[in-house]
Backbone as a printed PyTorch tensor [residue, N CA C, xyz], in Angstrom:
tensor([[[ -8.1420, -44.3110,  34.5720],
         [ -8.3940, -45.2380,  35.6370],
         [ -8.1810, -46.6540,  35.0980]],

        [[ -6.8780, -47.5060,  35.4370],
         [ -6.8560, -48.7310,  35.2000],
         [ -7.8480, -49.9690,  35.1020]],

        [[ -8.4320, -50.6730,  34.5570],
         [ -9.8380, -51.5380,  34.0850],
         [ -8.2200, -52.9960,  34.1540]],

        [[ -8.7720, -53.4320,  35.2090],
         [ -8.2540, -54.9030,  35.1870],
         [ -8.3310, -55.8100,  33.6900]],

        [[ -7.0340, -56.3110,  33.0230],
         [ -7.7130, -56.6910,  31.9790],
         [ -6.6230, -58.1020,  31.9370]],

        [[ -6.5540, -58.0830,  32.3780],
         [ -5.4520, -60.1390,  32.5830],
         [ -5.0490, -60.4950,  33.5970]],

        [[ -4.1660, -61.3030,  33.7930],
         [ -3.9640, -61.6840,  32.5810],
         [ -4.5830, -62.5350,  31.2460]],

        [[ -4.0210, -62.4680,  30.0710],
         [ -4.5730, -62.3200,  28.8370],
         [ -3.7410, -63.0880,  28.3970]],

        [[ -3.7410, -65.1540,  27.7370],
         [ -3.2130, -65.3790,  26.4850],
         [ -3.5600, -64.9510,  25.4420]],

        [[ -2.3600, -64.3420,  24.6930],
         [ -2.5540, -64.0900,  23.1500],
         [ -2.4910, -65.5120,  22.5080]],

        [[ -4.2640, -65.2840,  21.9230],
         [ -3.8890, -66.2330,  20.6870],
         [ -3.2800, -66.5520,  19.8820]],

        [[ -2.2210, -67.3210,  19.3010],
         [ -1.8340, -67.4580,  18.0100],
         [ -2.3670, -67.8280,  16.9110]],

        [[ -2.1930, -67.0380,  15.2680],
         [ -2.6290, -66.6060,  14.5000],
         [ -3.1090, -67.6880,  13.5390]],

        [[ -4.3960, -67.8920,  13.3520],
         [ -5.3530, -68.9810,  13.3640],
         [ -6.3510, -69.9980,  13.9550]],

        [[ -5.6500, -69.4120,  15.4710],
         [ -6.2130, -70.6750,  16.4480],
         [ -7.7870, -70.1990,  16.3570]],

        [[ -8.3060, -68.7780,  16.3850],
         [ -9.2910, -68.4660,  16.0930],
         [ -9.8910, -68.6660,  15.2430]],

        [[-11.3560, -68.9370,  14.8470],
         [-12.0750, -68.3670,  13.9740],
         [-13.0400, -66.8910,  14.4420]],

        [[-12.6350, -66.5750,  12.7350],
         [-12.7570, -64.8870,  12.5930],
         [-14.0670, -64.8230,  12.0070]],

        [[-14.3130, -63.7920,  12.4190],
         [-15.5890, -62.8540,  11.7320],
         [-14.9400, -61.3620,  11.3150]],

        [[-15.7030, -60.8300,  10.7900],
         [-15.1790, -59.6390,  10.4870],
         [-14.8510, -58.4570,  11.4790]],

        [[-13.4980, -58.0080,  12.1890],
         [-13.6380, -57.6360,  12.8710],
         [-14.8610, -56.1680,  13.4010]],

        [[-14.8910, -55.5480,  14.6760],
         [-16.2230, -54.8200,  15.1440],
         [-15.3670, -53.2860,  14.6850]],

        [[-16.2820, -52.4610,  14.2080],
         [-16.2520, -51.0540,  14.3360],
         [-16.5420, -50.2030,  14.9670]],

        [[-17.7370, -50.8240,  15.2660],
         [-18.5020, -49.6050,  16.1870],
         [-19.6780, -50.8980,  17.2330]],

        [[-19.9010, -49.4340,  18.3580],
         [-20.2550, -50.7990,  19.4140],
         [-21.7070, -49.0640,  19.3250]],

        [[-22.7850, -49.4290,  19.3870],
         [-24.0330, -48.7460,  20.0770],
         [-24.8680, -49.9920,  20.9830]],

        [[-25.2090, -48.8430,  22.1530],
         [-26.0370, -48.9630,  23.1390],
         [-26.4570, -48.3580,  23.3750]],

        [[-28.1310, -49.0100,  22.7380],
         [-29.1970, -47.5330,  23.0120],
         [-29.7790, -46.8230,  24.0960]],

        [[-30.0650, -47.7780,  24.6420],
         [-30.6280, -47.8330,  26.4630],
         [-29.7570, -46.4490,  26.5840]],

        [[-28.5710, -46.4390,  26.6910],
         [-27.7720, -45.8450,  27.4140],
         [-27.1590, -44.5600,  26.1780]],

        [[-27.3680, -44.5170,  25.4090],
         [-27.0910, -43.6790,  24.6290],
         [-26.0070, -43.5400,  23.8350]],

        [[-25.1590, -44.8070,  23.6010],
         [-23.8550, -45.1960,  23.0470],
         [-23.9010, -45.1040,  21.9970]],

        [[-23.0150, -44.9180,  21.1800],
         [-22.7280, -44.9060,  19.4500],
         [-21.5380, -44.3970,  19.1530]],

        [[-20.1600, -45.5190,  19.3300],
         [-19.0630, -44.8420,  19.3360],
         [-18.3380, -46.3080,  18.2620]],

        [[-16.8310, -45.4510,  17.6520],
         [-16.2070, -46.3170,  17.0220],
         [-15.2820, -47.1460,  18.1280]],

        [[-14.7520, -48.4210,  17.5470],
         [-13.8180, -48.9660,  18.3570],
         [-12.5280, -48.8990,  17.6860]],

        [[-11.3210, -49.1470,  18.8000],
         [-10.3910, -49.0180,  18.8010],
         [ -9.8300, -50.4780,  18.7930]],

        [[ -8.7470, -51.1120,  18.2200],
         [ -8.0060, -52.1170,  18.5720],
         [ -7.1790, -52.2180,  19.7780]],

        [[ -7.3420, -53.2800,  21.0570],
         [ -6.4760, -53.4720,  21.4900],
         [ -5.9130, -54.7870,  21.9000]],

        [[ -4.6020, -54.7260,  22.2790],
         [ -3.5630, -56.0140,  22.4440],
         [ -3.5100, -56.0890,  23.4170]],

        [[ -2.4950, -57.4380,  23.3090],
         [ -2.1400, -58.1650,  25.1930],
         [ -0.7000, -57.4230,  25.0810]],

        [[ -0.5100, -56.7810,  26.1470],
         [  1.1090, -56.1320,  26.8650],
         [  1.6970, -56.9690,  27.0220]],

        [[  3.1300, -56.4250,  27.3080],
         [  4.1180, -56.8550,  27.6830],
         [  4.0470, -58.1430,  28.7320]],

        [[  2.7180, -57.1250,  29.7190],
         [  2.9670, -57.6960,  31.1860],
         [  2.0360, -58.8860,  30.7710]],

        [[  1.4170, -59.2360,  30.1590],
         [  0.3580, -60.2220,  29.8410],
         [ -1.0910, -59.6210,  30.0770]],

        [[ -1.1370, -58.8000,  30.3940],
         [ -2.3850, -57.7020,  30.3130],
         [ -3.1030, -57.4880,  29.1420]],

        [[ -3.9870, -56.8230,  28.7000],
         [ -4.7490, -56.3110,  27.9890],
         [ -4.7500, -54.7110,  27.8770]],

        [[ -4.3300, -54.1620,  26.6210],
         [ -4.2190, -52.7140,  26.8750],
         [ -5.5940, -52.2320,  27.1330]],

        [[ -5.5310, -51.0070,  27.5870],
         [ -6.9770, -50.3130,  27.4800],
         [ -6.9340, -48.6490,  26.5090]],

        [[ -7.7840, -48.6800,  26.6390],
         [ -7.3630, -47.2620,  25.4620],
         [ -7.3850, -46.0070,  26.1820]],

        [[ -5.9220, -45.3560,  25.5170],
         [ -5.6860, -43.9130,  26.4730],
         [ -6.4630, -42.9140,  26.4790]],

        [[ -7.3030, -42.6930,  25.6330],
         [ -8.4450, -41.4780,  25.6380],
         [ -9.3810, -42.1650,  26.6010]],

        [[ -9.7580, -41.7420,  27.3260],
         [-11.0320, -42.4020,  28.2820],
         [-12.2720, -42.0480,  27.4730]],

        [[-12.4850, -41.2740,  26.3500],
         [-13.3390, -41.0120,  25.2780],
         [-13.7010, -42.4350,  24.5930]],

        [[-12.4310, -43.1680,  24.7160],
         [-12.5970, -44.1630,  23.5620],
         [-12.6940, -45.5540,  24.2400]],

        [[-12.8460, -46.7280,  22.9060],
         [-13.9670, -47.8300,  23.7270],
         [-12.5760, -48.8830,  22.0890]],

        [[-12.3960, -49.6900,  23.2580],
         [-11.4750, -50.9830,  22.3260],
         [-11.8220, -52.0210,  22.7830]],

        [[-11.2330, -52.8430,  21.4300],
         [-12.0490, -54.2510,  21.4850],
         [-10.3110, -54.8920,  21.3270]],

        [[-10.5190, -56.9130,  21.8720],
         [ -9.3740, -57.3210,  22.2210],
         [ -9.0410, -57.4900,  20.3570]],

        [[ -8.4540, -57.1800,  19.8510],
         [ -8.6810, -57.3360,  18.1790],
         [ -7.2010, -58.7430,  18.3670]],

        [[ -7.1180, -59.1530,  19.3820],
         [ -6.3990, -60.5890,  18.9690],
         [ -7.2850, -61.8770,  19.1780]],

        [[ -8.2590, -61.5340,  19.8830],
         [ -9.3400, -62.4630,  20.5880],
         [-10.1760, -62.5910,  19.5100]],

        [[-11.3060, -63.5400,  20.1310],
         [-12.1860, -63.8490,  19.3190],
         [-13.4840, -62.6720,  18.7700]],

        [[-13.7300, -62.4100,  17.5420],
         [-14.0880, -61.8030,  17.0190],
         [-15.8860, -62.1820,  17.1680]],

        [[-16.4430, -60.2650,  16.9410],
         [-17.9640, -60.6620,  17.8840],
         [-18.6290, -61.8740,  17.0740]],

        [[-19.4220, -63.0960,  17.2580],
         [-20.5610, -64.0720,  16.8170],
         [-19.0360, -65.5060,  16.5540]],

        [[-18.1980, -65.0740,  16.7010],
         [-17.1160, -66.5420,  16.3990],
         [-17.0510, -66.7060,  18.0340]],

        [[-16.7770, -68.5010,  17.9650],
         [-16.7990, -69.2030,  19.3760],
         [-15.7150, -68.2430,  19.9650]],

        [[-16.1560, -68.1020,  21.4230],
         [-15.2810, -67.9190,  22.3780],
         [-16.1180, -66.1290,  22.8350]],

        [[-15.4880, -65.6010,  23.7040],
         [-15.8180, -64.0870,  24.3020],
         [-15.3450, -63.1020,  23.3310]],

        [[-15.9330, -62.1870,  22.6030],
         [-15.3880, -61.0120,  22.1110],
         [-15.6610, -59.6730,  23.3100]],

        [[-14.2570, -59.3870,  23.5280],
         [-14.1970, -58.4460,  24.8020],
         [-13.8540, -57.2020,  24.4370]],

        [[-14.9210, -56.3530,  24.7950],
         [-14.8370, -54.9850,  24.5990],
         [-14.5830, -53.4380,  26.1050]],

        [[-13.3100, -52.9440,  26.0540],
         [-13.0950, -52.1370,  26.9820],
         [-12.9340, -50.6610,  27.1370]],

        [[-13.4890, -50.2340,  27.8330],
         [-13.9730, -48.9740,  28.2210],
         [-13.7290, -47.9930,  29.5430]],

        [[-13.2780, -47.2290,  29.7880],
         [-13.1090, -46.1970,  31.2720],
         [-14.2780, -45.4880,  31.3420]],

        [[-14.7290, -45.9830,  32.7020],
         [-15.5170, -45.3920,  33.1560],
         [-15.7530, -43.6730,  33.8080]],

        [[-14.4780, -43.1540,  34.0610],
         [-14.5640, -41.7100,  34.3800],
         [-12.8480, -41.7680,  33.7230]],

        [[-12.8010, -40.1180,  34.2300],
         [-11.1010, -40.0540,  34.1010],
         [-11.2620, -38.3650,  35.0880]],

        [[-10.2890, -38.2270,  35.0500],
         [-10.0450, -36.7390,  36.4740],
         [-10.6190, -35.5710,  35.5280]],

        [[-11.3560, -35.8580,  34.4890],
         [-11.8910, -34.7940,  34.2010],
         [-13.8050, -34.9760,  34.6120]],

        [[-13.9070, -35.9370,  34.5050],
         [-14.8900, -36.4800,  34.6730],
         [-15.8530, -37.8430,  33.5770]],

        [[-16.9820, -38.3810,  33.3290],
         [-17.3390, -39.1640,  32.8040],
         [-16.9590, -39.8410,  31.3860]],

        [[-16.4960, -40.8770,  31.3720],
         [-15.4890, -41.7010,  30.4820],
         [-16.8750, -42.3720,  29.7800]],

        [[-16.1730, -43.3290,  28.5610],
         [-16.9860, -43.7210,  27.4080],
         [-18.1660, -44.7920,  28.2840]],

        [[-17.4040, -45.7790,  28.6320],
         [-18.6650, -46.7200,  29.6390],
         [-18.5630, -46.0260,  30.9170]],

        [[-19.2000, -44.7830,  31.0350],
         [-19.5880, -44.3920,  32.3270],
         [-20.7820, -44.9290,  32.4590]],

        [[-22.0800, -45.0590,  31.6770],
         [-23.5980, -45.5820,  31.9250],
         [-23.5350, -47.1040,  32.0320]],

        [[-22.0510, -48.0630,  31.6660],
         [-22.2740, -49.3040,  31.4710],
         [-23.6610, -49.7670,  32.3940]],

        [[-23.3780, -49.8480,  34.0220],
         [-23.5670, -50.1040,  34.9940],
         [-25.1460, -50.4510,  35.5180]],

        [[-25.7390, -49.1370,  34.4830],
         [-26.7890, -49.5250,  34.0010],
         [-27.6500, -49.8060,  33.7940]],

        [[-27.0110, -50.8630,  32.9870],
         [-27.5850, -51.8000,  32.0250],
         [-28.2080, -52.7630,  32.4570]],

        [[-29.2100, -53.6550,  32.0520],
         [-29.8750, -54.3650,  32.9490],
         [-30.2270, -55.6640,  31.8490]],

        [[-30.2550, -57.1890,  32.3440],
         [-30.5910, -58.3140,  31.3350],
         [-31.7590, -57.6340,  30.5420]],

        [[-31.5670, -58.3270,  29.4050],
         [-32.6620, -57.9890,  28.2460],
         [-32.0910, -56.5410,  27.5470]],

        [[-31.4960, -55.8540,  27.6120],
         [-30.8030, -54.7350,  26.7900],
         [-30.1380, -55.2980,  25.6350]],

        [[-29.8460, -54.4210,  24.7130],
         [-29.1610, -54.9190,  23.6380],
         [-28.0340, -54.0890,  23.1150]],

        [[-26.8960, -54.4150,  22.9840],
         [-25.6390, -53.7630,  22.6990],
         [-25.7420, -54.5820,  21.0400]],

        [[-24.7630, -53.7700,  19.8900],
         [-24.6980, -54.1330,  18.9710],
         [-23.7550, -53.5030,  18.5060]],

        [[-22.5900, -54.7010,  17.5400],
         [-21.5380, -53.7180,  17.0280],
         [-21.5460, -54.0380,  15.7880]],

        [[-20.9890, -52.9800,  15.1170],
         [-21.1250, -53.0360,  14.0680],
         [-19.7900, -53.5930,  13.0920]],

        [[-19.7970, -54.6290,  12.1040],
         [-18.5000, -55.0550,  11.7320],
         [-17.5810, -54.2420,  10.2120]],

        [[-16.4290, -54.5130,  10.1260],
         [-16.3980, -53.7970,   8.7090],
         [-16.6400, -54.3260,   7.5720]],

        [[-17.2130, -55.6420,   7.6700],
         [-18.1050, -55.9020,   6.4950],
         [-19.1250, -55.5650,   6.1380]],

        [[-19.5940, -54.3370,   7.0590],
         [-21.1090, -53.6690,   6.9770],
         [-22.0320, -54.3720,   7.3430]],

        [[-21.8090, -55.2850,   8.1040],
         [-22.4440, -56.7930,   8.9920],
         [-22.7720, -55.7780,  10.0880]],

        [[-23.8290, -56.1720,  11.1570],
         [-23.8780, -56.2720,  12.5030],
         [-24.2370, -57.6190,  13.3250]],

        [[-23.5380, -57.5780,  14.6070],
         [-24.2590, -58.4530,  15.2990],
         [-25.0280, -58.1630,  16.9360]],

        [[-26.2370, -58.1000,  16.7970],
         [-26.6620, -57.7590,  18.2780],
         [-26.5260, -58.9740,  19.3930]],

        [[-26.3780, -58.2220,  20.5620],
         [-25.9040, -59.3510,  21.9140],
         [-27.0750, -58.3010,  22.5940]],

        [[-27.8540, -59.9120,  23.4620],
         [-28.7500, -59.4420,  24.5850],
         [-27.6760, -59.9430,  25.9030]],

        [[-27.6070, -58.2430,  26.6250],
         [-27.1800, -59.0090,  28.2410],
         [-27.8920, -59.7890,  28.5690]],

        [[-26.8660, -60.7360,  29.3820],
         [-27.7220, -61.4880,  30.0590],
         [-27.4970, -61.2100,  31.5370]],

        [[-26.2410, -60.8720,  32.1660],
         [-25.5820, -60.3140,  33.6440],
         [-24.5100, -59.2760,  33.8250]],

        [[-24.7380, -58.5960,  34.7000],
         [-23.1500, -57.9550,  35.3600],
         [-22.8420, -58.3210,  36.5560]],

        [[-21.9240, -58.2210,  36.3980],
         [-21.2920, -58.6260,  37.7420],
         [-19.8590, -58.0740,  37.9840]],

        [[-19.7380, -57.8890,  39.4960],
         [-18.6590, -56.8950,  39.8780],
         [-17.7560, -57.6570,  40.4360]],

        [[-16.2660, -57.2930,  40.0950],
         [-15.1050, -58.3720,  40.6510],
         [-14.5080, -57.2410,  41.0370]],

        [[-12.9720, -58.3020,  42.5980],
         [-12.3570, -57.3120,  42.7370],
         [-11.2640, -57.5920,  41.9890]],

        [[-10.5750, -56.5280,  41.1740],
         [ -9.4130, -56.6230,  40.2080],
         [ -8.7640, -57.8070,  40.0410]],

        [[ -8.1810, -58.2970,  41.3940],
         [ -7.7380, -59.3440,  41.3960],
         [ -8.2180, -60.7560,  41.5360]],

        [[ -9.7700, -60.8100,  41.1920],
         [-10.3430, -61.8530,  41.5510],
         [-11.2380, -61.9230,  40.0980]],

        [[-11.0580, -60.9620,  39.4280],
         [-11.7880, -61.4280,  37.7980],
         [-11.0200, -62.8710,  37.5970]],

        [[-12.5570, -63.3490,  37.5460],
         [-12.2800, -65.0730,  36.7410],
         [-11.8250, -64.6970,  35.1650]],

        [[-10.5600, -64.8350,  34.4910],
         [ -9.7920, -64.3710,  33.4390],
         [-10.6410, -65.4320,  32.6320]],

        [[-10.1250, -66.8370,  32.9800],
         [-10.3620, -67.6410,  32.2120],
         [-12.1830, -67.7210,  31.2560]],

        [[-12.8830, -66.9910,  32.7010],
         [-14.3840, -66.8680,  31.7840],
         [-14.5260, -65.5190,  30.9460]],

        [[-13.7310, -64.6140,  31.2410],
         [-13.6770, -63.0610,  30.8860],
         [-13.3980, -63.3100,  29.2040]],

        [[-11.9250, -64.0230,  29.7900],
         [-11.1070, -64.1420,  28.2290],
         [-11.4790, -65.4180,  27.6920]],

        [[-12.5340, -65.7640,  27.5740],
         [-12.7260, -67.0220,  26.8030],
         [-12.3480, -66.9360,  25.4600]],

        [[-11.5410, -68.0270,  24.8940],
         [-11.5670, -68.0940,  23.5790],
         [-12.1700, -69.3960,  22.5200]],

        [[-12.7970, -69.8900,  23.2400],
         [-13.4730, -70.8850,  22.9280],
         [-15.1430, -71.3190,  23.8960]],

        [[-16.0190, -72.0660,  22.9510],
         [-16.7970, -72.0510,  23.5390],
         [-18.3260, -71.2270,  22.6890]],

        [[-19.4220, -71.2680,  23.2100],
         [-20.5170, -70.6840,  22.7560],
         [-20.2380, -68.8060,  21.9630]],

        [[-20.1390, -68.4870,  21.3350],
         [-19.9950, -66.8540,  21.1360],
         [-20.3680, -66.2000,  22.1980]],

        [[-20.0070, -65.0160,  22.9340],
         [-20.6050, -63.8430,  23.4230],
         [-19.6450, -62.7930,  23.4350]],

        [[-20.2030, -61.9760,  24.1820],
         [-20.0680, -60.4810,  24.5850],
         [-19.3630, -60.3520,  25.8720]],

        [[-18.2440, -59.6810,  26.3270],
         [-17.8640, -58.9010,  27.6760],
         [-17.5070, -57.5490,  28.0000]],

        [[-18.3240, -56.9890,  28.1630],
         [-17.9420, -55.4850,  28.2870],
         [-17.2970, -55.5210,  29.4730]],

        [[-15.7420, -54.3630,  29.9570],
         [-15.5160, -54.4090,  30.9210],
         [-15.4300, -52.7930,  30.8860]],

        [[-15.1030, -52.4280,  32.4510],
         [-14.8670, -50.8180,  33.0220],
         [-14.7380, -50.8350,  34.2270]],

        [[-13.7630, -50.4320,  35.1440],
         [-13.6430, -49.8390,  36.4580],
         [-15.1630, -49.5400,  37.2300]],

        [[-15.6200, -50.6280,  38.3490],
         [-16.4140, -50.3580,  39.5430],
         [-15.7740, -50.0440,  40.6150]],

        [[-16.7980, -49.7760,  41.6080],
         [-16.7480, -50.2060,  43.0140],
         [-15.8640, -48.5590,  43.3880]],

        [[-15.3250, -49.3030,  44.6400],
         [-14.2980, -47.8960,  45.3240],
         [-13.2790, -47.3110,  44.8230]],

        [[-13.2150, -45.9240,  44.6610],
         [-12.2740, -45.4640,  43.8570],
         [-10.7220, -45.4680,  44.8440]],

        [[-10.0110, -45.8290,  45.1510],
         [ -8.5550, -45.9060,  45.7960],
         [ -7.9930, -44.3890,  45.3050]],

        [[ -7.7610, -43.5590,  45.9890],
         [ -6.8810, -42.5160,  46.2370],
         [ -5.9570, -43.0120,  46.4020]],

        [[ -5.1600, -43.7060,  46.9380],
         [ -3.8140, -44.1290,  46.9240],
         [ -3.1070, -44.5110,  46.2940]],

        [[ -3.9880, -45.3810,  45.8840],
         [ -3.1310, -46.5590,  44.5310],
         [ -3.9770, -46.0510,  42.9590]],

        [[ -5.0920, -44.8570,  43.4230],
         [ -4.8700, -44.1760,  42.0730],
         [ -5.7870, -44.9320,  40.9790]],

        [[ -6.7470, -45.7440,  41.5350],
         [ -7.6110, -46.4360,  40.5260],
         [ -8.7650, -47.0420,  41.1760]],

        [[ -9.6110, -47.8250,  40.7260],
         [-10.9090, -48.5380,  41.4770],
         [-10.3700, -49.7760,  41.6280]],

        [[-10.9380, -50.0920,  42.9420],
         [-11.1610, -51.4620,  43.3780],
         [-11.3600, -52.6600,  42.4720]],

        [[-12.4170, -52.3360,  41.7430],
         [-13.3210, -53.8730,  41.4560],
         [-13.0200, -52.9220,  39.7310]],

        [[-13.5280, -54.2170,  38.8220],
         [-13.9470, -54.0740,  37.4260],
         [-15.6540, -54.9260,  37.3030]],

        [[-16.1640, -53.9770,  36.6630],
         [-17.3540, -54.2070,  36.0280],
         [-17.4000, -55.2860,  34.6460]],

        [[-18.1810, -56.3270,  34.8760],
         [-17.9050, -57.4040,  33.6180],
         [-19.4550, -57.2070,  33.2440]],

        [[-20.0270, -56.9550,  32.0450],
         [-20.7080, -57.5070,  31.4860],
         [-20.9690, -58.5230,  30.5490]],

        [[-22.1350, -58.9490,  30.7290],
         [-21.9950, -60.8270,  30.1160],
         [-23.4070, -60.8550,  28.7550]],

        [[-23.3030, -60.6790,  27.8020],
         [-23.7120, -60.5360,  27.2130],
         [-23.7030, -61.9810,  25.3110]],

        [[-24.8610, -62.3340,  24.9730],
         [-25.1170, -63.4160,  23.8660],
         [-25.1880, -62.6580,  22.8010]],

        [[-25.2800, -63.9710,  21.9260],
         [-26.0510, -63.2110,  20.7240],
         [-27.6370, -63.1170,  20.4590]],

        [[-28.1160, -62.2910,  19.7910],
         [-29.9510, -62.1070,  19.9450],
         [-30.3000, -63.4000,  19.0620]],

        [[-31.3720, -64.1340,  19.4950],
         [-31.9730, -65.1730,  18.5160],
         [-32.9180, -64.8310,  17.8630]]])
């Protein structure tokens, strides 16, 4: 199921500051504890999403989790077999805590702070894909009405998520 994900400028190489990139993302509330996957901006200026609906990727050109700007992490919510990696995103409720883990054997925890539901074509990119700015968290995944026709959901699920103080 397609997860709206741009369009997406790719950063060029430095404009960021890095942290060590994320490995693994757990969410306990919900019962998460999975590795991440790398993903890029497409062709189309998009954001890939990852083909196993098992699996959960992070933008690994974007800003990296606790460095300024959004570190964005994406997920399918079902697939035609049934329940995908962020199927429980939804949820989730302010005050939860997601935490990923980096490969420096670092972690950093993020308290949600909101979700909020867009329709595909109306995700504010520019706040989604921030690359500058205070650090946080965006989890995304397919909401709302599932389209039989066009074969995907309506809306994408954004979660908005800090770092814990």
């Amino acid at each position: 199921m397609p997860v709206h994900t741009g369009p997406v400028e790719a950063a060029t190489s430095g404009e960021l500051a890095k942290t060590a990139p994320p490995v693994r993302i757990r969410i306990p509330v919900i019962g998460l504890d999975q590795p991440l996957i790398g993903l890029r901006v497409q062709q189309d200026g998009r954001l890939g999403v990852p083909r196993d609906p098992a699996q959960i990727g992070w933008w690994s050109d974007g800003p990296s989790p606790g460095a300024p700007g959004a570190a964005v992490v994406v997920g399918h919510v079902d697939s035609a077999t049934g329940p995908a990696a962020f199927h429980g995103l939804s949820t989730l409720r302010p005050g939860d805590e997601v935490t990923l883990d980096r490969d420096d054997l670092s972690s950093i925890t993020f308290t949600v702070q909101a979700l909020r539901q867009y329709e595909k074509d109306a995700v504010p990119d520019s706040k989604v894909y921030a690359t500058n700015g205070p650090p946080a968290l965006h989890l995304i995944t397919c909401s709302g009405t599932y389209d039989r026709t066009r074969g995907e959901y309506r809306d994408n699920l954004v979660v908005y998520a800090v770092p814990r103080v």
